[in-house]
N, C-alpha and C positions, 0 to 999 in steps of 0.2 A: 504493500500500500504506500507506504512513505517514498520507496523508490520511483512511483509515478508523479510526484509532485512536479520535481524540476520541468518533468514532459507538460503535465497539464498549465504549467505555468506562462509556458509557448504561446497556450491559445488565446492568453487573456491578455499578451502585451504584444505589442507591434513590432517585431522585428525594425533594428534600425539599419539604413543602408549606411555600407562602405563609404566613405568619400569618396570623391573623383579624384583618378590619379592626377598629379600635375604634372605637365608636360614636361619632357627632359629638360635641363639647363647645359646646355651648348656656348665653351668659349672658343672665341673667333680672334683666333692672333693676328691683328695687322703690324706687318714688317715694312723695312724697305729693300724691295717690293713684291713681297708674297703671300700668302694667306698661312696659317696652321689650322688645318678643321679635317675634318672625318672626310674619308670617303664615301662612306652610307650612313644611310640615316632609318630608318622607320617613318612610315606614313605617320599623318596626324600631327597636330599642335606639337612646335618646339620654342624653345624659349632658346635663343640664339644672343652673347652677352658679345661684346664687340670691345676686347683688349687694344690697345696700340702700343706696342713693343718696339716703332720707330722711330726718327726723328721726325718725321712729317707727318702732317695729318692724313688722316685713312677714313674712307666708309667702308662698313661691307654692305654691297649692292646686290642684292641675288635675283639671277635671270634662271628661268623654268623655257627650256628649250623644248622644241615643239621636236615631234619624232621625227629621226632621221637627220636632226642638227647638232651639231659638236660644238665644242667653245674653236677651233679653232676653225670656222664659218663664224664663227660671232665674234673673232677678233678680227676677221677680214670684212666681214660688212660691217665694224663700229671706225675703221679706217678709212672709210668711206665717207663724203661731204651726202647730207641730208637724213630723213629723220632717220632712229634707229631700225631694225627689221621687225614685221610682221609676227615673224615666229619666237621672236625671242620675247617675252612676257616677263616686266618689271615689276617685281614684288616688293621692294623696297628692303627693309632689315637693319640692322645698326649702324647706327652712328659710333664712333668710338665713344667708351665710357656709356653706352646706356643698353638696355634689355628692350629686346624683341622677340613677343611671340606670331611665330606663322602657324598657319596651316599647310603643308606640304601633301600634295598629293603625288603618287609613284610616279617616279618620273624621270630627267636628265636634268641637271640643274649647273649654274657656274654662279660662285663666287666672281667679284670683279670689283677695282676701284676706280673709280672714273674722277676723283680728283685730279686736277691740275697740280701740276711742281712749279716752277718759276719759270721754265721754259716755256711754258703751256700745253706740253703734252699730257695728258691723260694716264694715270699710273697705268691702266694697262696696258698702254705701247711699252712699259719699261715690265711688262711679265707679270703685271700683279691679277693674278687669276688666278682660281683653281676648280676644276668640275667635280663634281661628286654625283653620285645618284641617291633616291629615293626608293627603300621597295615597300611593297604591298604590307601592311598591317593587320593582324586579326582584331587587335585590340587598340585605334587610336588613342592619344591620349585624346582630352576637350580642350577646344581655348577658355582663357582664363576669362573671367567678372570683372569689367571695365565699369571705373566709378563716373569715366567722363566718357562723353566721346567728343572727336573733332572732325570737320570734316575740311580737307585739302582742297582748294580752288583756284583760279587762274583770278586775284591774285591774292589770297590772303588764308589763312585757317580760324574757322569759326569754332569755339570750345561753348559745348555745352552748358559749361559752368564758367566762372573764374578759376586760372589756376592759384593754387594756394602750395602755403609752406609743405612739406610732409610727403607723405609716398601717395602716390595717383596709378591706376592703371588706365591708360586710354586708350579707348579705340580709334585708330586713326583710320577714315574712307575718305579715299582721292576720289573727288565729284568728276562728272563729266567735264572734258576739255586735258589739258596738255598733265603729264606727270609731274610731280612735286615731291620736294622732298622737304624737313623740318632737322634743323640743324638749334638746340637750345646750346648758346656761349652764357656760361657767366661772368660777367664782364670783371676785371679787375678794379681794386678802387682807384676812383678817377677819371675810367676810363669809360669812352660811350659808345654808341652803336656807330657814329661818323669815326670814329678813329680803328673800330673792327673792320668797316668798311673799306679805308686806305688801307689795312693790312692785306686784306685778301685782292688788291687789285695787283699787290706785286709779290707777295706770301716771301717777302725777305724778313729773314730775322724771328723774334716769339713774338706770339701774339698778345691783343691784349684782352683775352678771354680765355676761359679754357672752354670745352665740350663737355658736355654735362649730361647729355641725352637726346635725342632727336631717331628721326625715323629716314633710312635713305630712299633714294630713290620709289617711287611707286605710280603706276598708270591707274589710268581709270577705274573702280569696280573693284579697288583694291583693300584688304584690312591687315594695318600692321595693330598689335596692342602693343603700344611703348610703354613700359614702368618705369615711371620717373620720382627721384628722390630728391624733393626741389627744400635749400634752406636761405636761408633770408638774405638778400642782396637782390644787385641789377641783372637782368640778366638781355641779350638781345636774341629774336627769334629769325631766322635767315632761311630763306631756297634760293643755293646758288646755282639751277638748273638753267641752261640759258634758254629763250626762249624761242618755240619754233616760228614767230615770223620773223623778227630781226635777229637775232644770237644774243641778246643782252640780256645778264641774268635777271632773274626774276628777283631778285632785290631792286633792279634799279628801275621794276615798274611796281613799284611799291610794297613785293612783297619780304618786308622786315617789321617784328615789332618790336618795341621795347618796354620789358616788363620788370618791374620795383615790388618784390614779395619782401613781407617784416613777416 
């Protein structure tokens, strides 16, 4: 009799579920000029942390290559003058210094940095790539619970809320029209959004910010969840994406802002 207790006890409380696993946490060593990251991954939400281990600044950019494309067709058409190609799909992913979770589906993927150096080549002319694949998952993880979300536009990011002191997890979706990317500087004291500005037109010397978090590159249709750990100061918001009618970055059509959290 007493041995059936524990059993009948079953029927009278609700089983509690499991939590949802969290998605891997993935670091992404930027070098000069090459990546350190896996070459497979598992389908489903990853959380992708974006190290710089160089002297120059670094995104990691991730393109989802369409079947039957290689990174080394995606080095030979981004060599090329006009827009990027068709098949290659910009999902955006870290900024150095901040967390990104994707959604990865099976697939062929490259790593790439398309920062400019002083000369104004693009790190990956100087080899900064690396492909990896994606396989098939029985058990994705989920993406994470975004307390905000923003959405990326030709020319500005609109945030659901104000952003505040403290850790945020946002969802970032690039609206229709051209890709964007969100580069957060905190700016040094003193120092403002015109004098980050004159840094990156000729990127000699330190800057006067550092990277703090942001989301790179990403096209239309697209969701990065950036987790950001924002503490009190200046800070300037930037997409230095240039643009597809004239080449001029999308800072210098308005898209930067400048934001003062206590």
């Amino acid at each position: 009799m007493f041995g059936l207790r524990p059993a009948l006890a079953l029927l009278w409380f609700p089983l509690v579920a499991a939590p949802a696993p969290a998605p891997p946490v993935v670091t992404i060593g930027f070098h000069d000029f090459s990546f350190d990251a896996p070459a497979t991954l598992p389908a489903g939400a990853v959380t992708f942390k974006g190290v710089n281990l160089g002297k120059n600044p670094h995104h990691g950019m991730l393109i989802k290559l369409a079947a039957g494309k290689s990174a080394t067709d995606l080095v030979a058409a981004l060599a090329k003058p006009g827009p990027p190609p068709t098949w290659a799909t910009m999902l955006g992913g870290p900024q150095e210094g901040s967390e990104v979770t994707l959604n990865l589906a099976a697939g062929n993927y490259v790593w790439i940095c398309m920062v400019p150096g002083p000369d104004g080549a693009p790190h990956i002319a100087k080899g900064m790539m690396k492909p990896f694949t994606v396989t098939p998952s029985k058990a994705p993880a989920p993406l994470p619970t975004a307390d905000l979300t923003a959405s990326m536009a030709d020319y500005t990011w609109t945030f659901s809320k104000p952003l505040t002191t403290g850790r945020h997890v946002v969802k970032f979706t690039t609206a229709p029209g051209q890709p964007h990317e969100l580069v957060i500087w905190k700016l040094a004291p003193g120092k403002t959004v015109k004098d980050l500005a004159a840094w990156a037109e000729k990127l000699n010397g330190p800057p006067p910010a550092q990277v703090v978090g942001g989301v790179a590159p990403a096209q239309a249709g697209i969701d990065n969840y950036a987790t950001l750990n924002l503490t009190a100061g200046s800070y300037a918001l930037i997409c230095f994406l240039p643009d597809a009618k004239d080449g001029k970055e999308h800072m210098k059509h308005g898209m930067v802002q400048e934001l003062t959290l206590k």
